[in-house]
Every structure is written in structure tokens, then in C-alpha cells.
C-alpha positions in Angstrom: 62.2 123.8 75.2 60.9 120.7 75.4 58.1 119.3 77.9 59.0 115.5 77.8 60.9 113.5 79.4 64.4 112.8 79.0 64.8 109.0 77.6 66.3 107.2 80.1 67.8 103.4 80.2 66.0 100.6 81.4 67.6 100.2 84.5 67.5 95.8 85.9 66.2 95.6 89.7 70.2 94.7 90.9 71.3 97.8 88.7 69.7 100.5 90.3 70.7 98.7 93.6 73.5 99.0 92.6 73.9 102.7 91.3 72.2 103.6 94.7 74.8 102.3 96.5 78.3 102.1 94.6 79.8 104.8 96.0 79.6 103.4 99.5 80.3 100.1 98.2 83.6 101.6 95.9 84.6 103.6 99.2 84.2 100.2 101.3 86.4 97.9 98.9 89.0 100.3 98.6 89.5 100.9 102.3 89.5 97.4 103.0 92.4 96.8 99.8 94.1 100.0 101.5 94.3 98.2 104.9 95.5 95.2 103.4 98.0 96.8 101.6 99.1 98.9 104.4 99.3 95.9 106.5 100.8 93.2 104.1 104.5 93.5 103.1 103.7 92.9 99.6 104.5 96.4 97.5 101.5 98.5 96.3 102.4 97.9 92.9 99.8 95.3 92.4 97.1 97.4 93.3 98.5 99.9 90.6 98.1 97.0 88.2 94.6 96.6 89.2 93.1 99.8 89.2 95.0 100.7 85.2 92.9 97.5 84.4 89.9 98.8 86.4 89.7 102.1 85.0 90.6 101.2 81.5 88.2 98.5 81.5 85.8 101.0 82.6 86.8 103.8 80.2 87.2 101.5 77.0 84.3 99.0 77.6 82.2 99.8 80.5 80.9 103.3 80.0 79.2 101.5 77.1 77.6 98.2 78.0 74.4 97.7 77.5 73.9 95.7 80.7 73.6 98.2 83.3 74.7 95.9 86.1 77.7 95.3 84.4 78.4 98.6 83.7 78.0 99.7 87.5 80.2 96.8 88.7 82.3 98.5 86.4 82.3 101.8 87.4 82.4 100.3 91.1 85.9 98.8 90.5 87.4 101.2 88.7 86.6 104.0 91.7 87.4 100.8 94.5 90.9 100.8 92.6 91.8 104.5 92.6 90.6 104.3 96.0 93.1 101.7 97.0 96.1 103.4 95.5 95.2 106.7 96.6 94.7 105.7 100.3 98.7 104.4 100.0 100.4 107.3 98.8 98.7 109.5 101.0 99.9 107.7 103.7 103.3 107.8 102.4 102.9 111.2 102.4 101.3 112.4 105.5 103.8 110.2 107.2 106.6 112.1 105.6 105.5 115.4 106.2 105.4 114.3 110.1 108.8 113.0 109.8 110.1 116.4 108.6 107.9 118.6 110.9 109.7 116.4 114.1 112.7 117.2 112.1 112.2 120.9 112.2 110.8 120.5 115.6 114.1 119.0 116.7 116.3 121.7 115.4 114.3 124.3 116.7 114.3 122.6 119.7 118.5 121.9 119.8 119.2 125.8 118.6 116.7 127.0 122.1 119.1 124.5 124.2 122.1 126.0 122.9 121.3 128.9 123.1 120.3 128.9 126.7 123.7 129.7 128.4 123.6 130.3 132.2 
């Protein structure tokens, strides 16, 4: 084992602003695409486009730029993507599994009226 240090990029000024924050700023774009798209009528489909283009981009090119601003604002849009189209479909789900819980709630509800005979 080894005492030195591990060789690390040279990291620009905006870059490690950048990596300090890109989580909250990935978290923040994709909750404000989520809204939109939760608000708009327009389908989600676009935002499916997006984030294959995001995270390709960032798979295929990104990962390996040698600018590491670039390569954060990468990394950033591909999470802000995945974000977006995860926030839809979990919507779409939630809101069906409350659909069939007032379903079941219903019937239950009916078969305790019926059977209440006086």
C-alpha cells in the first residue's frame, strides 16, 4: 500500500461548482420539467426523447470529456431527465393504485350495506 495521493483531475472554478451542487440542481430541473409536464396537455413522450439523448450523451461522450464543466452539465441533464420521466409515471401510478383502493373501498363498503338487513 501506497502513501500518495491518488491523481486527481484538474477540476476549473465553475466545475467544482458545479459537482458541489448538481444533484440539487438535477433534482430542481427535473421537478420543474415534471410540473410542466404534469400540467401541460402535451404527452410525456418528449421528455422520454430527451432524457435517451441525455443519458446517452452522457454514457457515450460525457463520462469522458476532458472539460470537467462539460462533463458535469452532462451528468446534470442526464439525472434532470430521468428525473422528469420518473416523476410522471409515478404519478400515473400512485394515482391508479388510489383509484383501485376507492374501488375496493366501494365494494366493501356496498357488500356491509347489503348486508345490513333490518
Amino acid at each position: 500500500m501506497t502513501s500518495s495521493p491518488a491523481l486527481e483531475l484538474r477540476e476549473s472554478e465553475r466545475g467544482a461548482w458545479l459537482r458541489a451542487r448538481r444533484l440539487r440542481l438535477a433534482l430542481v430541473i427535473g421537478l420543474v420539467e415534471s410540473i410542466i409536464v404534469l400540467a401541460g396537455d402535451s404527452g410525456w413522450y418528449w421528455v422520454l426523447a430527451a432524457a435517451v439523448v441525455a443519458v446517452a450523451f452522457y454514457l457515450f461522450a460525457g463520462r469522458n470529456l476532458r472539460f470537467h464543466t462539460i462533463r458535469e452539465l452532462s451528468w446534470i441533464a442526464a439525472a434532470s431527465q430521468l428525473i422528469a420521466v420518473l416523476v410522471p409515471v409515478l404519478w400515473v401510478l400512485v394515482k391508479a393504485l388510489a383509484i383501485a383502493v376507492l374501488v375496493v373501498l366501494a365494494a366493501v363498503l356496498l357488500v356491509i350495506l347489503l348486508a345490513d338487513r333490518r
